[in-house]
C-alpha positions as CSV (number, residue, x, y, z in Angstrom):
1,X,0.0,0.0,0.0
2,X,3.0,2.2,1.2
3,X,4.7,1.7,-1.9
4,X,1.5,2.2,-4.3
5,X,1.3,5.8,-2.9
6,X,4.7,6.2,-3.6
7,X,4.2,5.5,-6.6
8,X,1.2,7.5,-7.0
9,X,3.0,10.7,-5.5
10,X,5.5,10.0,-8.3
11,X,3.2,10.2,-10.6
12,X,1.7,13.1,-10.0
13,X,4.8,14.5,-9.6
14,X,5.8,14.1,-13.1
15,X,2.2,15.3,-14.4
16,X,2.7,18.1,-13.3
17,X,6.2,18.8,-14.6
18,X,4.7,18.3,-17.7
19,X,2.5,20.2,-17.2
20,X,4.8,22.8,-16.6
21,X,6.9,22.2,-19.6
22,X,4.7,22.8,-22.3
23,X,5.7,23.8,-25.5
24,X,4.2,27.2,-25.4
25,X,5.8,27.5,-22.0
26,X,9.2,26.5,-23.8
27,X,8.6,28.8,-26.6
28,X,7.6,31.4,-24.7
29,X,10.6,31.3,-22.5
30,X,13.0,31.1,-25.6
31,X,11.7,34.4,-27.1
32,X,12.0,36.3,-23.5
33,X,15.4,35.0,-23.4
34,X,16.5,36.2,-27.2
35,X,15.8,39.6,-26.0
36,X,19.0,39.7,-23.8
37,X,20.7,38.5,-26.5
38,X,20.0,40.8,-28.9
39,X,20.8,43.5,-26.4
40,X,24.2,41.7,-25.5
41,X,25.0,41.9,-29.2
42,X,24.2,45.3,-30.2
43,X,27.2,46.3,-26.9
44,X,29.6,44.7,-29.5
45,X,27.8,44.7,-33.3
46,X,31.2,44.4,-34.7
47,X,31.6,40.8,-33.4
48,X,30.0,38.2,-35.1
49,X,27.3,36.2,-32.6
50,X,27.9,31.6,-33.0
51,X,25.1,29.6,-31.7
52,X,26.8,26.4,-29.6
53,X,25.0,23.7,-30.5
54,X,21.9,22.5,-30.2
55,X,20.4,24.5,-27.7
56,X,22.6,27.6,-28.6
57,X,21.1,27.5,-31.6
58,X,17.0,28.4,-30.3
59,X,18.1,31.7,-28.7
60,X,18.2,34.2,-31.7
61,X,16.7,34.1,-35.2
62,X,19.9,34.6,-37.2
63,X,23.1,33.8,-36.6
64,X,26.6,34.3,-38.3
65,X,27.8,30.9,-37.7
66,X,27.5,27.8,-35.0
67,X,30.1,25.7,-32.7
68,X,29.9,22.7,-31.0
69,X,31.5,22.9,-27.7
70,X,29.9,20.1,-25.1
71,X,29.8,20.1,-21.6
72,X,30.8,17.0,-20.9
73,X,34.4,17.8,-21.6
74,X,34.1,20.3,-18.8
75,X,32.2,18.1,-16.2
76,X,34.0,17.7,-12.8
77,X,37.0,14.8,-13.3
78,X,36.2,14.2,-16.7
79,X,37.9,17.5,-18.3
80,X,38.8,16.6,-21.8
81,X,40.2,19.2,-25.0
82,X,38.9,16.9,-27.8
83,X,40.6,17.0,-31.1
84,X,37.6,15.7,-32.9
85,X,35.9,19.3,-31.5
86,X,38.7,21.7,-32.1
87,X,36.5,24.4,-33.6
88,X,39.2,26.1,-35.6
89,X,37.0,28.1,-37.5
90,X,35.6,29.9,-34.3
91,X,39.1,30.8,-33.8
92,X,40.1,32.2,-37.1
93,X,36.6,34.0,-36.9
94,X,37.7,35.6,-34.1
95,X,41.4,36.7,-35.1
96,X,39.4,37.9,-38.3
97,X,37.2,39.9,-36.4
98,X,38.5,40.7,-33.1
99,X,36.5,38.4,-30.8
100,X,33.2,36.6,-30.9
101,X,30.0,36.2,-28.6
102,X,29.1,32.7,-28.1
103,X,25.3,31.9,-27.4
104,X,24.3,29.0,-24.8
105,X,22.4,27.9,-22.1
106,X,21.5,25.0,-19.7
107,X,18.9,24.4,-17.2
108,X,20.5,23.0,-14.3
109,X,19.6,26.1,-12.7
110,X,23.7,27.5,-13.0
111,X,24.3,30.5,-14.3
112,X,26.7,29.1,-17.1
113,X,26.7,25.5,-18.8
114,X,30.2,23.6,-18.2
115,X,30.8,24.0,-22.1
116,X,31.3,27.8,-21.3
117,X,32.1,27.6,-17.4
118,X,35.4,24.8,-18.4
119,X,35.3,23.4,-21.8
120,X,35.8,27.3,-23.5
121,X,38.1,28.4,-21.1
122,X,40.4,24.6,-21.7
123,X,40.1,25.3,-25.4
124,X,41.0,29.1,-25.1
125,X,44.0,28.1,-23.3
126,X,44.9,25.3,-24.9
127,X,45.6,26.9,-28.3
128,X,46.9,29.7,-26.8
129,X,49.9,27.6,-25.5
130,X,50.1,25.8,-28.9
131,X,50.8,29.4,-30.4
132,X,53.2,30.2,-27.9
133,X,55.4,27.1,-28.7
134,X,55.2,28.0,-32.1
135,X,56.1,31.3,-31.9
136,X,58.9,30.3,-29.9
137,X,60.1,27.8,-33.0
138,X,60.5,30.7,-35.3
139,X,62.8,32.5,-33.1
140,X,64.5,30.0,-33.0
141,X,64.5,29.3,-36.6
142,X,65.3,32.7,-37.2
143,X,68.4,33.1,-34.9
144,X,69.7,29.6,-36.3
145,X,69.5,31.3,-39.6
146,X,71.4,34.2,-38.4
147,X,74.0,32.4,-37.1
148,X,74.5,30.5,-40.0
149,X,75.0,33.7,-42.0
150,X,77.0,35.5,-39.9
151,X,79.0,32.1,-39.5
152,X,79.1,32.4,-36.0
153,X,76.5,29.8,-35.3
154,X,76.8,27.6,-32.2
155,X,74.1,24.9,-31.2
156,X,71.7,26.6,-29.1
157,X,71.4,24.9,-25.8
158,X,67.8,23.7,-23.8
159,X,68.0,26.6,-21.8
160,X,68.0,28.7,-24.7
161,X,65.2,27.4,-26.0
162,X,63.6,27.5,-22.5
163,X,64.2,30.9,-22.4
164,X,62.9,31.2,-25.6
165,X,59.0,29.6,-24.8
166,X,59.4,31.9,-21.7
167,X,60.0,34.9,-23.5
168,X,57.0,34.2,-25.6
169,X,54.7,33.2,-23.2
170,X,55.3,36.8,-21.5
171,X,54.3,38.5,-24.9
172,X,50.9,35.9,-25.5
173,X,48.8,35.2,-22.6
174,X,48.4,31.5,-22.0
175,X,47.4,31.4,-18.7
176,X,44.8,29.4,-17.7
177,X,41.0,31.9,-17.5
178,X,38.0,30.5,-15.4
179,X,35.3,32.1,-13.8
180,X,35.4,32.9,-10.3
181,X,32.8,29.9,-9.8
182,X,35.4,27.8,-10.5
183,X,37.1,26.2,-7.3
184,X,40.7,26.6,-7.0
185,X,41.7,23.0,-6.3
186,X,39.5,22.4,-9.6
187,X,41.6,24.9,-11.9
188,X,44.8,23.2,-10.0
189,X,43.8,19.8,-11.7
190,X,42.9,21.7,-15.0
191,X,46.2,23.1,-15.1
192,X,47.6,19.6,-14.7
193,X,46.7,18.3,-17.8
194,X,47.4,21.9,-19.9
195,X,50.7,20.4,-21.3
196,X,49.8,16.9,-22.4
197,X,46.4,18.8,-24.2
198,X,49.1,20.8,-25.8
199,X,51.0,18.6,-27.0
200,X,47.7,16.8,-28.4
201,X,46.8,19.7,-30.6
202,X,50.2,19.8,-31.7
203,X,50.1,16.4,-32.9
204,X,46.7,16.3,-34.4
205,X,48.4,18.2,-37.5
206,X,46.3,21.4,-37.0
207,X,47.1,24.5,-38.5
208,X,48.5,26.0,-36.0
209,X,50.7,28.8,-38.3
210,X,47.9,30.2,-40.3
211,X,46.4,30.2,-36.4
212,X,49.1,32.5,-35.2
213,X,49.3,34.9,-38.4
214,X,45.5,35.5,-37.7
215,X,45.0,36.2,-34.1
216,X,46.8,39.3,-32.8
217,X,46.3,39.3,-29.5
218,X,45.7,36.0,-27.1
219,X,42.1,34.6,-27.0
220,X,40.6,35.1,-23.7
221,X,37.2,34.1,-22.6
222,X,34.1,37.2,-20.8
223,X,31.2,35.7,-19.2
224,X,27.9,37.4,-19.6
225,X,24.7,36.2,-17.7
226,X,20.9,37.7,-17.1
227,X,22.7,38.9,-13.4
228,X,26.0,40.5,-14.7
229,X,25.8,44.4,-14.1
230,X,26.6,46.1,-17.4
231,X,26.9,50.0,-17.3
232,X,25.9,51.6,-21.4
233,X,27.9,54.4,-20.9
234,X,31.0,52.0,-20.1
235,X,31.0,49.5,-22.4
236,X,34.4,49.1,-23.8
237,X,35.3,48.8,-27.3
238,X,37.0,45.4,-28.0
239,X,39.5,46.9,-29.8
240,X,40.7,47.9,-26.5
241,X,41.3,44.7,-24.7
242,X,45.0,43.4,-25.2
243,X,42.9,40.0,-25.7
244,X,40.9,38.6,-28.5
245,X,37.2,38.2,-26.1
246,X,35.4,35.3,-26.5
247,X,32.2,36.4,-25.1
248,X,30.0,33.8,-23.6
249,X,26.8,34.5,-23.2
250,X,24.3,32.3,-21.1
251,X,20.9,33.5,-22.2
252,X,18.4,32.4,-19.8
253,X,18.1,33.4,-16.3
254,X,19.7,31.1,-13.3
255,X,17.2,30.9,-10.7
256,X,16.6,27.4,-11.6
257,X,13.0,27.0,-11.1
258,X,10.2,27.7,-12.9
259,X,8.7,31.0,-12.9
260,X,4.9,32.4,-13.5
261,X,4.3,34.6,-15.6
262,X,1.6,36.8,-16.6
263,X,1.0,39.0,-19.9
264,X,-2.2,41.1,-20.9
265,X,-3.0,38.1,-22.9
266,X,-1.6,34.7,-21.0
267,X,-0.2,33.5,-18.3
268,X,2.7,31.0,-18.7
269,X,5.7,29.6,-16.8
270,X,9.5,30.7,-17.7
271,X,11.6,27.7,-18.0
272,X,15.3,28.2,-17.8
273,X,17.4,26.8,-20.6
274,X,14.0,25.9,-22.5
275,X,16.0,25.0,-25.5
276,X,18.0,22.1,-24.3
277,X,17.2,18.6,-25.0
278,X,14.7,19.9,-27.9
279,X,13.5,16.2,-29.1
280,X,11.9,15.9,-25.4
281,X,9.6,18.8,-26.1
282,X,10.0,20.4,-29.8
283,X,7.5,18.5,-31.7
284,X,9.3,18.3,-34.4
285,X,10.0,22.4,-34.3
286,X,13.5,23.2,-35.5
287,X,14.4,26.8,-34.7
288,X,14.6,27.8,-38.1
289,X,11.0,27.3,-38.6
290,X,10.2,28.7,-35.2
291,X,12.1,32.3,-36.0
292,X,10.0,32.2,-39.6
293,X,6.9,32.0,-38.0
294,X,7.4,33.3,-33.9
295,X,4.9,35.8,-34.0
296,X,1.9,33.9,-34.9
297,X,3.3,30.4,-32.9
298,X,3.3,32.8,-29.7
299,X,0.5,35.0,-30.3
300,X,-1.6,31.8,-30.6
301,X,-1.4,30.9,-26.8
302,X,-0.8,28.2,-24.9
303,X,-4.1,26.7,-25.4
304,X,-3.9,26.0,-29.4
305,X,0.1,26.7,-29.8
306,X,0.7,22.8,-30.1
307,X,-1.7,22.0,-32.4
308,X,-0.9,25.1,-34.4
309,X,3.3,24.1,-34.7
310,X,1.6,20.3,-35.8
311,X,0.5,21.7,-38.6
312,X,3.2,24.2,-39.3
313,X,5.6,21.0,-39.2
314,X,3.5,19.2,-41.3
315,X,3.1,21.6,-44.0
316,X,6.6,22.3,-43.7
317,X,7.2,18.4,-44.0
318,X,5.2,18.4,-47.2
319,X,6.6,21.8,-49.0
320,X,10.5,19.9,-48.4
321,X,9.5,16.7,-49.6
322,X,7.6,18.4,-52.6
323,X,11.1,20.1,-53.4
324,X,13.3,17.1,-52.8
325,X,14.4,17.7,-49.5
326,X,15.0,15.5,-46.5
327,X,11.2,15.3,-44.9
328,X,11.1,12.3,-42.4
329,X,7.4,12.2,-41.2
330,X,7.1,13.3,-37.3
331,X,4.9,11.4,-35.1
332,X,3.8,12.0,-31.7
333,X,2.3,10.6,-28.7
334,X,0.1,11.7,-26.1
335,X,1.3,11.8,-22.6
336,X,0.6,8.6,-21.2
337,X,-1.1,9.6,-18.0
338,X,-3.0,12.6,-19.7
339,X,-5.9,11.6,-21.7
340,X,-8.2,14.6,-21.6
341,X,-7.9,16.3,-25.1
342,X,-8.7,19.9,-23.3
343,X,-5.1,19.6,-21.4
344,X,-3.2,21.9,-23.4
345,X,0.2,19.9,-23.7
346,X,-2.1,16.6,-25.4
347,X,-1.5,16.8,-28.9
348,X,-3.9,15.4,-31.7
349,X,-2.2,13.0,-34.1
350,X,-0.9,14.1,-37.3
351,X,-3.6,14.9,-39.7
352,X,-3.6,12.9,-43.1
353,X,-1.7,14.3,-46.3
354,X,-5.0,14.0,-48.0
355,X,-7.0,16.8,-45.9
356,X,-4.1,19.5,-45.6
357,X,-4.5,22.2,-47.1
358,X,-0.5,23.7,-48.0
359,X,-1.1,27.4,-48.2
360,X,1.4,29.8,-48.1
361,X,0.3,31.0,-44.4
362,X,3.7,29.7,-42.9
363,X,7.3,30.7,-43.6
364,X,9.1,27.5,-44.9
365,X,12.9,26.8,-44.3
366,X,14.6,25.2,-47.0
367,X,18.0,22.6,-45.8
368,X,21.4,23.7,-46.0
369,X,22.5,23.1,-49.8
370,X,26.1,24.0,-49.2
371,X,28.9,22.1,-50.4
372,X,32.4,21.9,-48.6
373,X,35.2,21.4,-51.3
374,X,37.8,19.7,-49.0
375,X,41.0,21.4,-50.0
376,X,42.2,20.3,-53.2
377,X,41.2,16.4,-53.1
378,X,38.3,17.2,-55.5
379,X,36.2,15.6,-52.6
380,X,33.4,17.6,-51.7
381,X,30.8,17.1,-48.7
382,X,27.4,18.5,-48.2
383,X,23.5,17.6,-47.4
384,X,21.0,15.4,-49.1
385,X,19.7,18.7,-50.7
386,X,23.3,19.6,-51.6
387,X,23.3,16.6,-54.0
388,X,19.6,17.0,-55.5
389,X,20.5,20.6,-56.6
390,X,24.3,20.6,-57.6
391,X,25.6,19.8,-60.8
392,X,28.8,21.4,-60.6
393,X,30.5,17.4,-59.5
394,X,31.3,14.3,-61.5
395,X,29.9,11.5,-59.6
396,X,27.7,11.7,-56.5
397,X,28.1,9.1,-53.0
398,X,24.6,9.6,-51.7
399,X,24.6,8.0,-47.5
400,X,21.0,9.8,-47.2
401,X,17.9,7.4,-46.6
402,X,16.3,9.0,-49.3
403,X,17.5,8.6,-52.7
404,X,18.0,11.9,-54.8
405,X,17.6,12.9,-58.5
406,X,20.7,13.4,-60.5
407,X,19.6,13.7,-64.4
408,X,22.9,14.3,-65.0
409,X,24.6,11.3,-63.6
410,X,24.5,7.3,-64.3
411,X,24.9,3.9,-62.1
412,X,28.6,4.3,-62.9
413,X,28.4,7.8,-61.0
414,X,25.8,8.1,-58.6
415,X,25.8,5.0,-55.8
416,X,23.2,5.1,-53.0
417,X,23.7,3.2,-49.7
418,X,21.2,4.4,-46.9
419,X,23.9,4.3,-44.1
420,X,21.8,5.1,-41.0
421,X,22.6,6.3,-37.4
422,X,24.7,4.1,-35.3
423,X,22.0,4.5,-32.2
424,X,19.7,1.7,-35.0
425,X,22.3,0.3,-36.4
426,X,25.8,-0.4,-35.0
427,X,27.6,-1.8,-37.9
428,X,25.5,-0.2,-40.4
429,X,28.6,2.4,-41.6
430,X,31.1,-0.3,-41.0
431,X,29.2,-2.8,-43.5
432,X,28.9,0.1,-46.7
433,X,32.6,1.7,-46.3
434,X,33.8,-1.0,-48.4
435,X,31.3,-0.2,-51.6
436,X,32.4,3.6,-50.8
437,X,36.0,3.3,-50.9
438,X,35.7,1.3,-54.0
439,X,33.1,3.7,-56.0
440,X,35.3,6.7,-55.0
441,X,38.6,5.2,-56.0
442,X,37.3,4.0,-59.7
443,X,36.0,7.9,-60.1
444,X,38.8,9.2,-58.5
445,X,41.0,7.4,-61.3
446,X,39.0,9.0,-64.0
447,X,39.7,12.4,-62.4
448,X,36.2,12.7,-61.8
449,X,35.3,15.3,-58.5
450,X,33.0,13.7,-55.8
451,X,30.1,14.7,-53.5
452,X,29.4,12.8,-50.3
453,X,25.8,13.7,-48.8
454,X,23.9,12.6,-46.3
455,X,20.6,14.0,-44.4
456,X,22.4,16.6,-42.6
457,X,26.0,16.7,-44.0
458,X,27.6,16.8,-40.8
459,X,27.7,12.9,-39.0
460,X,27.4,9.7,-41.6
461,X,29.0,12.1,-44.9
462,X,32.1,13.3,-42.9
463,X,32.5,9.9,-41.4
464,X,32.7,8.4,-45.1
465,X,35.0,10.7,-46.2
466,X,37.2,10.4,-43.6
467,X,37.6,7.0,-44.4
468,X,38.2,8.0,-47.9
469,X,41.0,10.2,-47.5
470,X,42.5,7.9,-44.7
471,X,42.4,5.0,-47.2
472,X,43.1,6.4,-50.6
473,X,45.2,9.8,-49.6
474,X,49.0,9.6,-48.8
475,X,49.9,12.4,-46.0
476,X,49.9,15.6,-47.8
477,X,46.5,15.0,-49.3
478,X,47.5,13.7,-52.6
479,X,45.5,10.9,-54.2
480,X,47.4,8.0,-54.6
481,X,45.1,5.4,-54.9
482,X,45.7,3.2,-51.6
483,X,49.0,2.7,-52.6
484,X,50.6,4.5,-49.3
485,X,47.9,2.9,-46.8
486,X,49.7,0.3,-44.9
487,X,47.5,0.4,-41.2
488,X,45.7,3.1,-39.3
489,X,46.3,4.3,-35.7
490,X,44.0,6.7,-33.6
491,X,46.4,9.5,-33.9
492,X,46.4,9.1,-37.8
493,X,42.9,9.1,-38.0
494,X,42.6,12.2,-36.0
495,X,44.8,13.4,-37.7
496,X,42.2,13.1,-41.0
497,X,39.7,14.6,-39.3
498,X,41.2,17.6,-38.3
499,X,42.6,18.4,-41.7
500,X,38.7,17.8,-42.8
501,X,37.2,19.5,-39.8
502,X,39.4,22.7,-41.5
503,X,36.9,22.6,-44.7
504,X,33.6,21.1,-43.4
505,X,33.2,23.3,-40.8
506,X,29.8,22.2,-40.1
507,X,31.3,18.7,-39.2
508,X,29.9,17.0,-36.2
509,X,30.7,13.3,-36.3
510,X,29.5,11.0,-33.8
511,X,31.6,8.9,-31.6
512,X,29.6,5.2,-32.7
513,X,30.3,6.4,-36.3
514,X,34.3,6.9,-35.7
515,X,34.6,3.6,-34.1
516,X,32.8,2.6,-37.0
517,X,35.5,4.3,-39.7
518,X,38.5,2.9,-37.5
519,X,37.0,-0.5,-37.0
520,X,36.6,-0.9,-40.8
521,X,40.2,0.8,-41.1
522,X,42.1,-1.1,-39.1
523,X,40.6,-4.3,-40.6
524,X,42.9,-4.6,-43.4
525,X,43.5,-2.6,-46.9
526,X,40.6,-0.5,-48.4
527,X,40.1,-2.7,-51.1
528,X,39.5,-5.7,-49.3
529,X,36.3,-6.9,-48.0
530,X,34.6,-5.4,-44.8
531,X,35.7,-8.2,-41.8
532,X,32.3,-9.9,-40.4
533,X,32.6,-9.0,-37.0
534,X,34.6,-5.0,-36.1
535,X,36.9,-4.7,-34.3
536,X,37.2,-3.3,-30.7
537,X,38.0,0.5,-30.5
């Protein structure tokens, strides 16, 4: 009996935190919180403003570009600087323009997510040291070179050099930068590990020159929350810091519960961090179509806002798939201890194709159709739409589920293998790399260029290429048909991805899908047949 009311109790419990977390009440909450944002980015409209993805990504309707730094690399004994996330572009972004602003949140009810409290503040660092010792080489370089001339030269000692990385290190800032939040014997154990990261990025084969000729000053990370005191008449320019600011912005406020709030309209409740963990509440909603159409989504109220973004996510659906794009069909379930239709977070079933009407009442969004040329390789990645609309390449590797039209291609150039996510499938990568490798290398030889698309062109595409250029690429990215791929190690492969990471900026592969690309690697020779059972990573 005792534990049945338990139970009971819990229940209830969990109604009403659904309850609570509504879509409206997400929506709702998102839009309040972009208006901090905007204001944080018109104090610096110079800089340009990156969502961190995903949840980043729901707090303003246009942004100038997106990262991917996770928290997890920052939680509490599990720091990490991950050279599959390096995010060179956001540094290059930032020597180009003088800093960035960085958009985030979280709802743990902190005033910062770890990805901005640790992971930033690692990365920051961490490149900044990689600079340093490079700087420090071209001294050297340079007064070995005028020895030689003046032929005075003697071999420079350790502590030369040592003096060297010291003297540089006193010109660039590569100190370690955390908030105040931060807990000294935590930054102690950060600071541990400082070298060995360094010595990672090193390693990984990043471009750590052109890094160096960008940036001017040493990237240094500013934290920005809904409680930091700003004065208007004292903003400083960011020309004026002898740092390159990252500006980290957490959008939503950091009282950690939920608030009630009332309009002249509705009442609703404020949830922190609304836009994290969007498949648990988003319906389908990506923030793209949400910015195209906020006005009428929250001016329709909490009591018909879900059944109103149904329909705006079917007709999207529909006006995508009419075009060719990627348009997997949403379906959604009613909460299982809700069964009233009048509760406003029950959500009718999608209506039928046949009985909706597409009007132009709702501000579509059209997919990504850009295509990443990966240096000179004449490899190209990109998006299911990408391939449907380009006929600028030779030959097309299509990993999408959905097959695409290419009029202008034949069965000698245009190979589809519906690869799909390694949460369904496992092995599925593994099992097609072999047919990939082998349709790239006999277009390759015919000089042909190449696309590689999938749904989103950032996880199964990049994956295949990587094991392209790892299998048919010697070192300096020439294509030399296999001939220089003896075996794979991790640090080779990383390697790969890092020099691709430099083009596909967009590139988010997951870590099932690497195992995958190693595991098929390490197997044998590209040509040869895909082993029957992979390899542990």
């Amino acid at each position: 009996m005792e534990d049945e009311k338990k139970l009971s109790i819990y229940r209830a419990a969990r109604t009403i935190k659904r309850r609570e977390n509504t879509l409206y009440n997400a929506l709702r909450s998102i839009k309040d919180d972009s208006i901090f944002v905007g204001e944080i980015s018109q104090l610096w409209p110079d800089l340009p403003l990156l969502a961190n993805l995903r949840c980043g990504l729901w707090y303003f309707p246009k942004f100038h570009s997106t990262c991917y730094f996770k928290s997890t690399d920052g939680h509490t004994n599990n720091w990490s600087f991950n050279t599959s996330r390096l995010n060179l572009h956001v540094a290059h972004l930032a020597g180009q323009k003088g800093g960035c602003i960085i958009v985030d949140s979280t709802r743990k009810g902190k005033r910062f997510p770890d990805s901005m409290s640790k992971t930033i503040p690692i990365w920051t660092c961490v490149f900044n040291r990689a600079i340093v010792n490079h700087r420090s080489r071209m001294q050297d370089r340079a007064k070995l070179t005028e020895g030689v001339n003046s032929d005075n030269h003697e071999s420079e000692t350790c502590d030369q050099h040592a003096e060297n990385t010291r003297q540089a290190s006193r010109e660039w800032d590569s100190s370690l930068h955390m908030p105040l939040w931060v807990s000294k014997t935590e930054k102690a154990s950060i600071e541990e590990r400082l070298e060995g990261w360094t010595k990672e990025l090193e390693a990984s084969g990043a471009d750590i020159a052109s890094l160096a000729s960008c940036l001017k000053k040493p990237l240094r990370p500013l934290w920005i929350s809904q409680k930091t005191v700003i004065w208007l008449n004292e903003v400083p320019d960011h020309d004026s810091w002898d740092f390159t600011p990252i500006i980290l912005v957490s959008a939503s406020s950091s009282t950690g519960v939920i608030q009630h709030r009332t309009t002249s309209e509705f009442s609703w409740n404020y949830i922190p961090g609304a836009g994290d963990d969007e498949e648990s509440w988003a319906r389908g909603l990506s923030p793209d179509l949400f910015w195209n159409n906020a006005y009428d989504i929250i001016n329709s109220g909490p009591d018909v806002c879900n059944q109103k973004v149904a329909n705006m996510v079917e007709k999207d659906r529909v006006y995508r798939a009419q075009r060719g794009q990627n348009a997997p069909q949403v379906t959604l379930k009613a909460p299982k201890s809700l069964n009233s239709t009048s509760d406003p977070s029950y959500v009718e079933p999608i209506m039928s194709l046949d009985n909706l009407d597409i009007k132009n009442d709702i501000q579509f969004c059209d997919d990504d159709s850009t295509v990443y040329w990966l240096g000179t390789t004449n490899i190209a990645v990109g998006t299911a739409l990408a391939a449907a609309n380009t006929t600028c390449v030779g030959c097309i590797l299509n990993c999408g589920q959905d097959s695409v039209s290419a009029c202008h291609l034949n069965s000698e150039t245009y190979l589809h293998l519906p690869i799909v996510n390694c949460k369904f499938d496992r092995f599925s990568l593994r099992n097609n790399l072999a047919s990939a490798v082998n349709f790239v290398k006999l277009n390759l030889r015919k000089g042909k260029t190449l696309l590689v698309s999938c749904q989103n062109g950032e996880d199964i595409s990049v994956c295949v290429c990587l094991a392209i250029l790892t299998a048919l690429f010697d070192d300096g990215g020439t294509f030399d048909d296999g001939k220089s791929f003896t075996h794979i190690t991790k640090l080779e492969m990383r390697r790969q991805l890092v020099f691709l990471c430099k083009f596909a900026v967009k590139a988010r592969p997951s870590r099932g899908n690497l195992k995958q690309v190693y595991s098929f690697l390490s197997g044998g020779r590209a040509s040869s047949h895909t082993p029957s059972a992979p390899d542990t990573m």
